[in-house]
N, C-alpha and C positions, 0 to 999 in steps of 0.2 A: 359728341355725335358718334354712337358707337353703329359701326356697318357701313362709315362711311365710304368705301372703296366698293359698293356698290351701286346701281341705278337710282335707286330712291335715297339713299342717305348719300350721295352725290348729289344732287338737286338740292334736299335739305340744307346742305352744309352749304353749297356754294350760294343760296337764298339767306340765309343765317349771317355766313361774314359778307355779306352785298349790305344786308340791313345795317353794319356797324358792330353787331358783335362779337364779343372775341370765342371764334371759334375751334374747338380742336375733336380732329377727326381722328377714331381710332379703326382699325378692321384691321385684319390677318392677311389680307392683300398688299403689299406694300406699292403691289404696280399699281393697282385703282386709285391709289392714293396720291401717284404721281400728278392727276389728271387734275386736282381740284385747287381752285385758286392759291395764289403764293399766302393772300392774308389768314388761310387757316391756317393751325400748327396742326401738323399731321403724327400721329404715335400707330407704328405696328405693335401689335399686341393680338393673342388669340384668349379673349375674354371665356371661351368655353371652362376654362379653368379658375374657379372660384380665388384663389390666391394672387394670379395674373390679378382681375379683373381691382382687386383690394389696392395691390400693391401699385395699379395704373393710377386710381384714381387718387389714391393718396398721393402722388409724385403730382400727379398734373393741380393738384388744393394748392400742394405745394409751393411748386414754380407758376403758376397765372394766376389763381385763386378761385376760391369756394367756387364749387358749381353750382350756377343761379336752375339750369337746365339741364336735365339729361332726356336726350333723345335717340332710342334702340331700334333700329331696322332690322337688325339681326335674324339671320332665315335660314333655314338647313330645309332641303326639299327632298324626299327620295321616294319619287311613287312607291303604291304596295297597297292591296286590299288585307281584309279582316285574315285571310287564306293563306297570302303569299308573304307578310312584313316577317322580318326575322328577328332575332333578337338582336341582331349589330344594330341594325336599321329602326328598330326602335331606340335602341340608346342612344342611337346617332342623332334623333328628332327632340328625345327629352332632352338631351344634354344643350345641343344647337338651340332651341326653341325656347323650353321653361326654363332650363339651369344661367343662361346667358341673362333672365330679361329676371331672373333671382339673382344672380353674384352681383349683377350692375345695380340694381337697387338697395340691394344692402351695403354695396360699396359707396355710393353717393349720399344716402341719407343721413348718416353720423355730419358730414359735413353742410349740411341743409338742416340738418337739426340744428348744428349750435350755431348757424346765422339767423335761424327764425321762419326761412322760406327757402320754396323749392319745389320746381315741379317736375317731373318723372310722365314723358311720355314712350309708349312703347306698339310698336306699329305690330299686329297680328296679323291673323291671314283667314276669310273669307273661311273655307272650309273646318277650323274650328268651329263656328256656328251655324255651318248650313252641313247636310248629307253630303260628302265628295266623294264616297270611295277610296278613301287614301287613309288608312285603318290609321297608322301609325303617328303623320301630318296632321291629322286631325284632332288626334289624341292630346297632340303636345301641345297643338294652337287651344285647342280648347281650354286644355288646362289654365295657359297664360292669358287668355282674355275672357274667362267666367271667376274671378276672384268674388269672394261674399262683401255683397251691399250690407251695410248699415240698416235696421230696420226702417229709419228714418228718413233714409234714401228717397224715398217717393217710388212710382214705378220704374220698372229695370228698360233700361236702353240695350242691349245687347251690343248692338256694333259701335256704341264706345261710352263709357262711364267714367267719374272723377267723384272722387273723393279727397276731402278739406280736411285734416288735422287740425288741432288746435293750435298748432304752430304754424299754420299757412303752409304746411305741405302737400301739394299735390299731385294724385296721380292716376293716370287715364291711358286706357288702350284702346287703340281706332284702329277701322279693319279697311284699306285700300277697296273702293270697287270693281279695279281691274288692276292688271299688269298682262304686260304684255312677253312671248318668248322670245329669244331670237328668230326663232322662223315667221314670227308674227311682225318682225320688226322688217321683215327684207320685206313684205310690200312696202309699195307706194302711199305715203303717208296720206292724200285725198281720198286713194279706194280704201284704207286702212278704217278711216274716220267715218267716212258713212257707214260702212260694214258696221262698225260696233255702234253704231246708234239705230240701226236697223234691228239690231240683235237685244236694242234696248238699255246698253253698257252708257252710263256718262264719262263723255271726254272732254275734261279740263283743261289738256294742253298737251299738246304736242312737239317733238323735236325728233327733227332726221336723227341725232346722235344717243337720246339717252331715252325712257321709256313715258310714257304719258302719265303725267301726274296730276 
């Protein structure tokens, strides 16, 4: 579970080892990591670096065994239109965004290959597919959740696709249809919840502590 010292791969994780699986969280946060049940194994690591991310998952094959799953939250956010992004601020988006949901799947599939299976899912972000104004955020979400379909694919889904290997490996990216900010989190979670269904947003669940998933 890489990202998991955040909102959404905190949920994921802490729903993951509740089911029984054995789970292990990785993110760059070591404090968010504190938070998530004792039955995950937790690893800091800053996956942005292609070599990190190899040398993570190789240890973790290692010591628990092959991973059946990998599951990426991973998000870098830094407003900025077409006018204002800079070049730090783009590389900051490519690297955070495409490079992370690239090193972790090339780090994981060598070992899903020689078990036979394996799935690979990777969470994007809304404004890769839709017009936001956020030149750079855009850029990179787009990049990681428009990969080329198969001719045989059938029609394209946009907001989340899988593709089968001959070997049972699969991999798919789904795009959340909201989150929430912090300032969006100090309301009241009652006026919070009509508000966003007035506004047309679906809410699955809510909690005073973490974000609606």
């Amino acid at each position: 579970m890489a990202g998991a010292g955040g909102a959404l791969g905190h949920a994921t994780t802490a729903t993951l080892a509740a089911s029984g699986l054995t789970a292990v969280a990785v993110d760059r946060n070591e404090r968010g990591l504190r938070e998530l049940p004792d039955s995950a194994r937790t690893e800091v690591a800053d996956t942005i670096d292609p070599a990190v991310a190899t040398r993570l998952i190789d240890r973790i094959a290692g010591e628990v065994g092959p991973p059946d799953v990998l599951v990426n939250t991973i998000g870098a956010l830094r407003p900025g239109g077409a006018l204002t992004t800079t070049p730090e601020k783009l590389r900051l988006m490519i690297d955070g965004n495409l490079g992370t949901a690239l090193w972790l799947s090339q780090a994981v599939a060598p070992h899903m290959q020689q078990q036979g299976s394996g799935v690979i899912v990777h969470v994007t972000a809304r404004p890769g597919i839709e017009p936001s104004g956020m030149a750079a955020y855009a850029a990179s979400r787009g990049a990681e959740s428009r990969p080329r379909l198969p001719k045989a694919a059938g029609p394209r889904n946009d907001l989340a696709w899988a593709r089968r290997s001959p070997q049972d490996l699969r991999a798919s990216w789904t795009t959340p249809c909201r989150t929430l900010s912090r300032a969006e989190r100090r309301l009241s979670l009652p006026r919070l919840r009509e508000g966003l269904r007035r506004r047309g947003f679906c809410v699955v669940h809510m909690s005073p502590k973490r974000r609606p998933g």
